[in-house]
C-alpha positions as CSV (number, residue, x, y, z in Angstrom):
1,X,-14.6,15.8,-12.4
2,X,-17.0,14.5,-9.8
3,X,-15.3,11.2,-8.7
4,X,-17.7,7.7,-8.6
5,X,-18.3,6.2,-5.1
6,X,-15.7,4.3,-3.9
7,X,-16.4,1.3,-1.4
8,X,-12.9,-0.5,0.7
9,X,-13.6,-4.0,0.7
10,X,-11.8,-6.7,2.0
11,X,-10.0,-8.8,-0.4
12,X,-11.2,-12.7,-0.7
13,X,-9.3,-15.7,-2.3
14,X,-11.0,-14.9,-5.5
15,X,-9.7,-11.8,-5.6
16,X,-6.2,-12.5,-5.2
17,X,-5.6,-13.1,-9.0
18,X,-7.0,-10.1,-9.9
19,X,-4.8,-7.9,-7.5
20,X,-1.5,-9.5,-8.4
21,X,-2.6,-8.5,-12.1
22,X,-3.5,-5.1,-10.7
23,X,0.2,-4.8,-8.6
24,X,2.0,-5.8,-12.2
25,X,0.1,-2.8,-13.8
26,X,0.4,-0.1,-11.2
27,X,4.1,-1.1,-10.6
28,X,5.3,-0.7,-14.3
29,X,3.0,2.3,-14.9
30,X,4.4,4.3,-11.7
31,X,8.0,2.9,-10.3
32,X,10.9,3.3,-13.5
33,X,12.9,6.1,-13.1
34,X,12.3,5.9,-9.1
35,X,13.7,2.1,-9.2
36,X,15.3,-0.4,-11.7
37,X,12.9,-2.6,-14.2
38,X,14.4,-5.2,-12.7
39,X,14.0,-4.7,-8.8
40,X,10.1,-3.6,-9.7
41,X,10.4,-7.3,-11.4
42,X,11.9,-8.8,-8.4
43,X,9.9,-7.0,-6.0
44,X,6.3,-7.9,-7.8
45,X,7.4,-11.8,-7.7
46,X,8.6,-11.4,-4.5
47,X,5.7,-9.5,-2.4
48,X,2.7,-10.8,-4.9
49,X,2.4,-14.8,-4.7
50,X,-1.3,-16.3,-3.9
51,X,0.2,-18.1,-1.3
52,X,1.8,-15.1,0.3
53,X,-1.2,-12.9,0.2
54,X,-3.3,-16.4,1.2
55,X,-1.0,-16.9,4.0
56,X,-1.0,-13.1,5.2
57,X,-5.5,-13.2,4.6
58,X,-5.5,-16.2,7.1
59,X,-3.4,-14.9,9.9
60,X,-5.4,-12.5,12.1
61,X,-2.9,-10.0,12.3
62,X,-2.5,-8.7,8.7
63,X,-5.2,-7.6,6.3
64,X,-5.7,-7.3,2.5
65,X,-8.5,-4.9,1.1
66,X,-10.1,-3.9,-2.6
67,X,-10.8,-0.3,-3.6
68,X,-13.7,-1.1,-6.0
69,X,-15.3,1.8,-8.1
70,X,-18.8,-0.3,-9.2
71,X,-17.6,-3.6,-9.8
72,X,-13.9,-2.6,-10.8
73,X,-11.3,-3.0,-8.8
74,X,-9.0,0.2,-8.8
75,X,-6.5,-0.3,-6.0
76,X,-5.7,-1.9,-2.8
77,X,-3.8,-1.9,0.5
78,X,-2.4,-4.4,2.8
79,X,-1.8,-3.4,6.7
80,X,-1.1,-5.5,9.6
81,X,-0.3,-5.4,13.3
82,X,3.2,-3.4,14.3
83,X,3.8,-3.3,18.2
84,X,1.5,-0.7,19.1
85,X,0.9,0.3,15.3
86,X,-0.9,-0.3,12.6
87,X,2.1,-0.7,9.6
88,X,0.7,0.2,6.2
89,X,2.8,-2.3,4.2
90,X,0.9,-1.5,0.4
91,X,-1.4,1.1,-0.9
92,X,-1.7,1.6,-4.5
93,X,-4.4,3.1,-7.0
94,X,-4.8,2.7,-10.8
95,X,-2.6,5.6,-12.3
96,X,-6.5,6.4,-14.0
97,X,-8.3,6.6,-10.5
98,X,-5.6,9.1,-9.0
99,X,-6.2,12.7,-7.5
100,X,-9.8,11.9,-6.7
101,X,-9.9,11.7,-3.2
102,X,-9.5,7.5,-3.0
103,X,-6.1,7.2,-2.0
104,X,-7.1,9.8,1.2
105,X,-10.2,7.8,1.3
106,X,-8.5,4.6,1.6
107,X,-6.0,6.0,4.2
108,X,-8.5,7.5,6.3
109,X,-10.0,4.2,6.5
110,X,-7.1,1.9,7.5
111,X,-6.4,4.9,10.4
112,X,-10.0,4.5,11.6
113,X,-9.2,0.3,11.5
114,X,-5.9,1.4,13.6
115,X,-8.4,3.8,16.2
116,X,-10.6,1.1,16.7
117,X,-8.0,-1.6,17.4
118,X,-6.7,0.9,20.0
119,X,-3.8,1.4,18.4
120,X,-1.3,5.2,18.8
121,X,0.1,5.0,14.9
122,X,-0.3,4.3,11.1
123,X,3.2,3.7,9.8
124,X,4.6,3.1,6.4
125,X,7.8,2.9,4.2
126,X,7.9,4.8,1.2
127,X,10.8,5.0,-1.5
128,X,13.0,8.3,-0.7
129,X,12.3,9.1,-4.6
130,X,8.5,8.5,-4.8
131,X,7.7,11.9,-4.1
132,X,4.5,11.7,-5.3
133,X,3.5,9.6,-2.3
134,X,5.6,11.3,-0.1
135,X,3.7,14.6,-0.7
136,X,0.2,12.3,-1.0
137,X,1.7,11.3,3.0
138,X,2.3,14.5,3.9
139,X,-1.0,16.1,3.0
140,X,-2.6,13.8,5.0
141,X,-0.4,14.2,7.9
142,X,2.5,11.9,8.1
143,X,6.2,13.0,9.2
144,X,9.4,11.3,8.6
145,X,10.9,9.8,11.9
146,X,13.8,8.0,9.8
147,X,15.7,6.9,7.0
148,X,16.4,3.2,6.1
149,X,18.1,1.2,3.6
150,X,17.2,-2.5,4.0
151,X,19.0,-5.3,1.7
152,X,16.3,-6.8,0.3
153,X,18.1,-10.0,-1.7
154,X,18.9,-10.2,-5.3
155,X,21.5,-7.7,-5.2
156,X,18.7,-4.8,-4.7
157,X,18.3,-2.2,-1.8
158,X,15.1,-0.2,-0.5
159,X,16.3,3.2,0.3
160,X,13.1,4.1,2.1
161,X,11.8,7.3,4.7
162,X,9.4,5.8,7.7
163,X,6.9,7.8,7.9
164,X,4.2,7.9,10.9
165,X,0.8,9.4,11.4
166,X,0.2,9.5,15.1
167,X,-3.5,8.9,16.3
């Protein structure tokens, strides 16, 4: 199927409504049976408040962008500034715009952000059970450097591989 053209745009404070919608859909659609309904609960109130994303938009070191399909949005990603890295924090896709190319498309484009601000690596977290992503990482050249388990409140864990692209 030929796939529709995909632009990356950056995400404005009338947007923000629309990608927490988009996070609650994606989330439920791709995380149970890698992680409890209830942390992918917790975790969507806790990393997907307007005046999170507002606060992280305004700050210079951290950016939020929209992968629009025509006038649809279809995914997103959040990155920011990490030492001499660019951290990839959030990158998700509609389950219906998947293994078209956007996801590569969309990481290509945050490591050509990282080039251009001079900086040696994309790095990102990713749940030691999403293998789905983890392969997705892989293809486009990430390796594991290490294995974490952060507490993140609420009684929940994320048992998470770093992985690192190097520039």
């Amino acid at each position: 199927m030929a796939s529709e053209e995909l632009r990356i745009a950056p995400l404005s404070d009338g947007d923000i409504d629309a990608v927490i919608g988009l996070a609650g859909v994606i989330w439920r659609q791709h995380y149970p049976g890698i992680i409890s309904t209830e942390q992918i609960d917790y975790m969507l109130a806790q990393r997907y408040t307007p005046a999170l994303i507002r606060a992280q938009m305004q700050s210079g070191s951290a950016w939020w962008e929209q992968a629009l399909v025509g006038s649809r949005m279809i995914g997103f990603a959040q990155y920011e500034l990490y030492g001499r890295s660019m951290k990839l924090d959030k990158l998700y896709l509609h389950l219906d715009f998947q293994h078209r190319g956007y996801g590569a498309r969309m990481l290509a484009h945050i490591e050509d952000v990282a080039r251009r601000r001079g900086l040696g690596a994309v790095r990102l977290n990713v749940n030691k059970q999403n293998l789905k992503a983890i392969t997705a990482y892989r293809r486009s050249g990430y390796e594991t450097v290490e294995s974490v388990v952060a507490d993140i409140g609420g009684g929940y864990v994320m048992d998470d591989y770093v992985m690192e692209k190097k520039l």
